[in-house]
C-alpha positions in Angstrom: -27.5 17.8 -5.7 -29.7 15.7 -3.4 -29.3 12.8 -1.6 -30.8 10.4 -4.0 -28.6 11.9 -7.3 -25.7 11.6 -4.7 -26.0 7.7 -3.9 -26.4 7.5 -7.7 -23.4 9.3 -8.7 -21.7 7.1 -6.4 -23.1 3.7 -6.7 -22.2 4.7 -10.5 -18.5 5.8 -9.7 -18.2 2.6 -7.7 -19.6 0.3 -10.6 -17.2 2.3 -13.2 -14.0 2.0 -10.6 -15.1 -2.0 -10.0 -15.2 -2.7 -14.0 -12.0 -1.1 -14.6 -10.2 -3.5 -11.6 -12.1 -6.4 -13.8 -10.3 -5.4 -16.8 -7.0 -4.4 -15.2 -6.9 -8.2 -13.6 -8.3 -9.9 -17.0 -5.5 -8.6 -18.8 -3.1 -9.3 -16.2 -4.5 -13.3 -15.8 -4.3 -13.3 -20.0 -0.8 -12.1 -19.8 -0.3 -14.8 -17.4 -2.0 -17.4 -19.2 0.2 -16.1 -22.6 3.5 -16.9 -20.2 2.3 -20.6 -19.7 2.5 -21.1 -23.3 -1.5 -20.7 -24.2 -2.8 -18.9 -27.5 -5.1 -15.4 -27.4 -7.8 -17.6 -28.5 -7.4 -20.3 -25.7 -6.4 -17.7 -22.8 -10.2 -16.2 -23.7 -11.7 -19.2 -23.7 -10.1 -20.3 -20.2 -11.1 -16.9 -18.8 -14.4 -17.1 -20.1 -15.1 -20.4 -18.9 -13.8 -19.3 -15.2 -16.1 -16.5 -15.1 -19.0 -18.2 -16.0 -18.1 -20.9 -13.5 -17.9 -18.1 -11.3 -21.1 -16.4 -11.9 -23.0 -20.1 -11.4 -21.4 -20.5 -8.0 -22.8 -16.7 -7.6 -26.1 -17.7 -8.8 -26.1 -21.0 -6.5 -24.7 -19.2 -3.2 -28.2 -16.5 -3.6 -30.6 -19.5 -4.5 -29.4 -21.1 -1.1 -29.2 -17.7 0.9 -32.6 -16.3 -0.2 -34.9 -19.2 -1.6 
């Protein structure tokens, strides 16, 4: 395997591992959410709301770090 296929296979590894922490910590905030008295449909709304609050302060933090 050369170097290149090796920084692929982990950068790939590393993307699989980081969506699998995602998941395991959605479920664990919807399970939270579910203890607070919240519906399925309302705890995905919440969470989808947060992560695309999240994603814009993302988006904003690059625009201000690299024009």
């Amino acid at each position: 395997m050369g170097k290149g296929s090796h920084h692929l296979l982990l950068l790939v590894t590393g993307r699989r591992r980081g969506v699998q922490k995602e998941t395991e910590k959605r479920k664990e905030l919807l399970e939270k959410l579910k203890k607070l008295g919240e519906t399925e449909e309302n705890s995905e709304r919440i969470l989808n709301s947060i992560e695309i609050y999240c994603q814009l302060v993302l988006q904003s933090i690059k625009k201000r770090q690299y024009g």
